[in-house]
C-alpha positions as CSV (number, residue, x, y, z in Angstrom):
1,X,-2.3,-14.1,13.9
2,X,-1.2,-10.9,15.6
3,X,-1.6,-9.2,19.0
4,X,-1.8,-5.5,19.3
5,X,-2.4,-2.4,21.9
6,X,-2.9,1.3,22.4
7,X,-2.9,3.5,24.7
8,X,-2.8,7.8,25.0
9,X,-1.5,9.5,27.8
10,X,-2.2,12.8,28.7
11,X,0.8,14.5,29.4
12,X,-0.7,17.5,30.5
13,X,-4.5,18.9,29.7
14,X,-3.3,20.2,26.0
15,X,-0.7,17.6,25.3
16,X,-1.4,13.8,24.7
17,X,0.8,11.1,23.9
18,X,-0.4,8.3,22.5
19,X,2.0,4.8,21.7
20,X,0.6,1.5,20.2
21,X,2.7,-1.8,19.6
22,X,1.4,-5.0,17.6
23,X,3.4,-8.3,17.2
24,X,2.6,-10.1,13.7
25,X,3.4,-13.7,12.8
26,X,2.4,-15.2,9.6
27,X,2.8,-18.7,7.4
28,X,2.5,-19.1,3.8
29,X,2.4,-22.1,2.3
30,X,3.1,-23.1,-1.3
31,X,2.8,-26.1,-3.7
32,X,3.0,-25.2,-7.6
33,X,2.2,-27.5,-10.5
34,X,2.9,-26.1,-14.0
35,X,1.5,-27.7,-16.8
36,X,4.4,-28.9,-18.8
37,X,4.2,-27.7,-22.9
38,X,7.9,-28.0,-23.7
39,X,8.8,-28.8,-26.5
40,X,5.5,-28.2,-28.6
41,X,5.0,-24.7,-30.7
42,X,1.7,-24.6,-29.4
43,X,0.0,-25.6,-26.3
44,X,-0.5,-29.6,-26.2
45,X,-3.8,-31.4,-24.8
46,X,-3.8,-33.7,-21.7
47,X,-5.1,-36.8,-24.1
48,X,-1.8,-35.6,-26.4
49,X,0.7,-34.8,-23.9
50,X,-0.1,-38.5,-22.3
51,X,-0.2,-40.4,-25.5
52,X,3.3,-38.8,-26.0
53,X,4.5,-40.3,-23.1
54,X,5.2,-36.6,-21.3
55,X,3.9,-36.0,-17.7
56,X,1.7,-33.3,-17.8
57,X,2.5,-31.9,-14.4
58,X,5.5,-31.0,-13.1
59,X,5.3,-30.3,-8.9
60,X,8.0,-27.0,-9.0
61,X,8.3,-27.8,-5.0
62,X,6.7,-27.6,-1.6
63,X,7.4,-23.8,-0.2
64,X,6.9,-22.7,3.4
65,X,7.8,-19.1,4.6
66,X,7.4,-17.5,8.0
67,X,7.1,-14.2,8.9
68,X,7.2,-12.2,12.4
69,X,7.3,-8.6,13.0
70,X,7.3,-5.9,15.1
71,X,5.2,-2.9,14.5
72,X,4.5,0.0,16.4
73,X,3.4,3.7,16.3
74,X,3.7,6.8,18.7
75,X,2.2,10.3,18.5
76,X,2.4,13.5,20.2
77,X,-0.5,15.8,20.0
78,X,-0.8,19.2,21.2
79,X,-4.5,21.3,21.4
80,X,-3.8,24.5,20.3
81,X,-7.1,25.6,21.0
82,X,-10.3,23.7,21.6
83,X,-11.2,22.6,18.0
84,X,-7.4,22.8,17.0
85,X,-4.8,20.3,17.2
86,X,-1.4,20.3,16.3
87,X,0.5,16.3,15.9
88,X,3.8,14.5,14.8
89,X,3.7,10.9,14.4
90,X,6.4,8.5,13.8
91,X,5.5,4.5,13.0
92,X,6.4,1.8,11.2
93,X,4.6,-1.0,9.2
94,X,5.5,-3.8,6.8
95,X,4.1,-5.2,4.0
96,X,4.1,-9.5,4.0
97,X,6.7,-11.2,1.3
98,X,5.3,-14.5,-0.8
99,X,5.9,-16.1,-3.2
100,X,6.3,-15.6,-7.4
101,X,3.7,-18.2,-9.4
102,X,4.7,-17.1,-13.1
103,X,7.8,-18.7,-14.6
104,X,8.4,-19.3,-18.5
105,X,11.4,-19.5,-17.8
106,X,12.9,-23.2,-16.1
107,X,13.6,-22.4,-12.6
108,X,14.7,-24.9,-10.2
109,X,13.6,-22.7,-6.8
110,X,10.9,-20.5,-8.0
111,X,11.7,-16.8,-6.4
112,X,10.3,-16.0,-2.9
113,X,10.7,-12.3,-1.2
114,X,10.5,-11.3,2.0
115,X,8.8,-8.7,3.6
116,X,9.5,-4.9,3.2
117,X,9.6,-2.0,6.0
118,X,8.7,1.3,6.0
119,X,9.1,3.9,8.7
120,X,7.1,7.1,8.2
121,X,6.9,9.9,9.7
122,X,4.2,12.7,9.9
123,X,3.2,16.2,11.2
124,X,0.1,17.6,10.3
125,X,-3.0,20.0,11.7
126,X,-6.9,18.8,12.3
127,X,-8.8,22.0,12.5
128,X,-12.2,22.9,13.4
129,X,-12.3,26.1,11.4
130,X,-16.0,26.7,12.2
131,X,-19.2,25.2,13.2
132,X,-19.3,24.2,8.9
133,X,-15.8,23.6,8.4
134,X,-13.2,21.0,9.2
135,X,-9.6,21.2,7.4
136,X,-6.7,19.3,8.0
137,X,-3.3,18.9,6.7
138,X,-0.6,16.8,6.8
139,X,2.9,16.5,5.8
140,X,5.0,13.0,5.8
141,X,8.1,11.2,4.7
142,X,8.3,7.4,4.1
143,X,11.7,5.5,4.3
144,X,11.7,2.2,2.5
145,X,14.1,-0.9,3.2
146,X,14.2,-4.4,1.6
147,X,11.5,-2.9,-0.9
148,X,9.5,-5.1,-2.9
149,X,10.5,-4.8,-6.6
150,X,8.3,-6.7,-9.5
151,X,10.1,-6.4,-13.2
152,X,10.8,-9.0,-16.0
153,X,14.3,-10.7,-15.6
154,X,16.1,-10.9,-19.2
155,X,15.5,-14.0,-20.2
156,X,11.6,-14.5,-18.7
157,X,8.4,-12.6,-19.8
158,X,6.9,-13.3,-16.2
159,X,6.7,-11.1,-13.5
160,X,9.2,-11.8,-10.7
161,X,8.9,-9.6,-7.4
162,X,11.9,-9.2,-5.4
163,X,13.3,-7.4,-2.7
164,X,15.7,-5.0,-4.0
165,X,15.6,-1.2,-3.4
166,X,15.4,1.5,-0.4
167,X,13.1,4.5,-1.3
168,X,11.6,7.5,-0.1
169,X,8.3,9.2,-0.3
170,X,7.8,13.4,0.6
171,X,4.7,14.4,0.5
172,X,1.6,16.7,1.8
173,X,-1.9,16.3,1.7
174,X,-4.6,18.8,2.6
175,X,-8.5,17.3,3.0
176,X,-11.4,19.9,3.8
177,X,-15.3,19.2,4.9
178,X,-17.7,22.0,4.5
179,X,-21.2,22.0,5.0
180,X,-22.8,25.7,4.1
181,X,-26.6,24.3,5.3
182,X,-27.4,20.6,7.2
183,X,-28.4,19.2,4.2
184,X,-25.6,19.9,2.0
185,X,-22.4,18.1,2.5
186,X,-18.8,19.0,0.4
187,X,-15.7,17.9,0.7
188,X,-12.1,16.7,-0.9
189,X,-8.5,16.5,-0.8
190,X,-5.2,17.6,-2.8
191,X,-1.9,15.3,-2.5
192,X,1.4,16.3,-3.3
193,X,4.0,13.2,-3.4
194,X,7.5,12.9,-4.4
195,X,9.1,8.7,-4.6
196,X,12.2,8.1,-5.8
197,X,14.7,4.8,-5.3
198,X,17.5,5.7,-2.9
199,X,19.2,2.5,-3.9
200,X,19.1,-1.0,-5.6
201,X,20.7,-3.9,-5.2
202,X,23.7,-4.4,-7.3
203,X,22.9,-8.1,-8.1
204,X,19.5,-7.1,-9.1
205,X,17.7,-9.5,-11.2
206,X,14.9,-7.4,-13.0
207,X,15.5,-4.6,-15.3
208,X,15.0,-1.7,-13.0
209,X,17.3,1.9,-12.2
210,X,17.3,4.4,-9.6
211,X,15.5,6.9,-12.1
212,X,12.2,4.8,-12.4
213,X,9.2,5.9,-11.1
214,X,7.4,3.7,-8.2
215,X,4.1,2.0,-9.7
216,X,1.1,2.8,-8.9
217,X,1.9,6.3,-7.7
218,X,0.9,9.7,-9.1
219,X,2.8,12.7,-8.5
220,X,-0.8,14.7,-7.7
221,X,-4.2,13.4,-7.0
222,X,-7.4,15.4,-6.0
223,X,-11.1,14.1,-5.4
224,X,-14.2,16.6,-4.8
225,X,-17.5,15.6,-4.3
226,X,-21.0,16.9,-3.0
227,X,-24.2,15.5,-1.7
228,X,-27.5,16.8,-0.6
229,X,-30.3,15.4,1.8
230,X,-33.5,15.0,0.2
231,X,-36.2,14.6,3.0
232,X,-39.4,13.2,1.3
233,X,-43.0,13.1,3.0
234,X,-43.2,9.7,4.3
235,X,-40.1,9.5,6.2
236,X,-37.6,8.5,3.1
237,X,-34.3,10.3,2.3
238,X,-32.5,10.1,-0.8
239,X,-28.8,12.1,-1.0
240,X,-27.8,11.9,-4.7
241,X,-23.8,12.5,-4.7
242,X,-21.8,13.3,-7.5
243,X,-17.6,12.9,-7.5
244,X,-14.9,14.1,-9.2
245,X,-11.6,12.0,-9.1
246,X,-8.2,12.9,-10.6
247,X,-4.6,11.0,-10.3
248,X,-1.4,12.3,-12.7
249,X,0.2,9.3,-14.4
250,X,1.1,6.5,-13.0
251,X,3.4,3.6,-14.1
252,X,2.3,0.2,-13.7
């Protein structure tokens, strides 16, 4: 459940403020059963594995975690002019920790995480250029702590997530809508990102270094697309829409 609030105050008739504060508070609850094949080269039956005498179920234990957090966001905003404004934002989220499901390996306490930060922190420009065209533009960096890392330990061919690094993310994105007649719409977006792994922890379990790449997160990415308004006779509309999506490579 969470609780949460805005509000913008204007600090004079171009500049605003605007601060916003949520309180989160989560449980998770957990209670694993693997199915137990140890011991056979290939994986046993329930009729076999109880005719062998083996319980087929193991419980790997009752788990409980609680989570509470603190999040909050404030911005600045100055009007330039009357269709441009100028912002800087600072705010800070979190993403909720869990719980790991896949072991080969035996594990007596199956790996829970808790949750990571991140603190970001933004200027950027939302401009009406004309009565056709909208741009804006944005530039950020993202701080990372208690970061959720997912690798395979040594000696286990499942996934185990962990929190185990501090990272950073630079970046700028530009996004544009133009529309040259009413019934033609265009628009898209270019994004520059740099992530990198300030630091791991020493004791770290999974097989990661400061000089892999985040996953899931491409160094450029664009999208374009276009539609047009197709007003028929008896009232209908159809807007056919075509898109064009590109990301560089990615690591999973």
């Amino acid at each position: 459940w969470a609780v949460y609030g805005e509000m913008t105050y204007d600090i004079s008739e171009k500049l605003h403020w605007t601060a916003g504060l949520r309180y989160t508070d989560e449980t998770k609850r957990n209670d694993p059963i693997a199915y137990n094949v140890q011991g056979y080269a290939t994986t046993p039956s329930l009729s076999q594995l109880i005719a062998d005498g083996v319980q087929p179920f193991i419980p790997r234990g009752y788990r409980e975690l609680e989570f509470d957090e603190v999040t909050w966001r404030t911005t600045l905003a100055y009007d330039l002019f009357d269709d441009v404004s100028l912002y800087a934002t600072v705010s800070k989220g979190f993403k909720s920790g869990g719980f790991d499901q896949r072991h080969t390996a035996p594990r007596e306490n199956p790996a829970t995480y808790e949750p990571e930060t991140l603190v970001q922190y933004e200027l950027g420009m939302k401009a009406d250029l004309s009565d056709t065209l909208r741009v804006n533009i944005a530039a950020f960096f993202s701080e990372y702590e208690d970061m959720h890392v997912s690798a395979n330990p040594p000696d286990d061919i499942g996934t185990v997530t962990v929190n185990a690094a501090e990272g950073e993310i630079k970046g700028v994105e530009l996004e544009f809508t133009y529309v040259p007649v009413p019934e033609l719409l265009i628009e898209g977006s270019l994004g520059f990102q740099d992530a990198e792994y300030t630091e791991l922890d020493p004791d770290l379990i999974v097989e990661v270094t400061e000089q892999d790449d985040f996953i899931r997160t491409p160094e450029i990415s664009w999208n374009l697309a276009a539609s047009y308004i197709i007003e028929l006779d008896n009232g209908s509309r159809i807007t056919p829409r075509m898109d064009w999506i590109y990301k560089s490579e990615i690591q999973y």
